[in-house]
C-alpha positions, 0 to 999 in steps of 0.5 A: 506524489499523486501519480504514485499513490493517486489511484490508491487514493481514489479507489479509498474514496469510493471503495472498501476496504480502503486500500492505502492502510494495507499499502503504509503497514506493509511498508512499515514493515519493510515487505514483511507480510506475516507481521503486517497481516499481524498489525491489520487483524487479517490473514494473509491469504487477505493481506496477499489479495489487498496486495495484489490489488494495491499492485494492480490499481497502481501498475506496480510490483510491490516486491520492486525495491525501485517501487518500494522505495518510491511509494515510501517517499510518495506516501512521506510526502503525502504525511509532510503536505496533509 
């Protein structure tokens, strides 16, 4: 679980806006920017740039079902262990 959403984790606690938000709605939505944007109160020019930063911090491609689906087991995981 660490390895997947570990630097997330870390930018939160010592950056804004948190990050980690942004990364569970738009799995929640199953990828679907304009309803996620909708969720947060966010355009989605802002919504794309979170996005693109959570992809960057983490190493992944958020559009990679692979990743998509290990990020919602990590970030599961994470709800089961806190």
């Amino acid at each position: 679980m660490n390895r997947a959403i570990g630097p997330l984790r870390e930018h939160d606690r010592t950056s804004r806006p948190p990050l980690l938000p942004t990364l569970q709605a738009y799995l929640a939505h199953a990828g679907r920017k304009a309803e996620t944007a909708r969720e947060l109160h966010l355009n989605r020019q802002t919504l794309y740039n979170r996005l693109a930063r959570i992809g960057e911090l983490l190493g992944t491609d958020l559009d990679d079902p692979q990743t998509v689906l290990a990020l919602s087991l990590a970030l599961r995981a994470r709800r089961h262990t806190t």
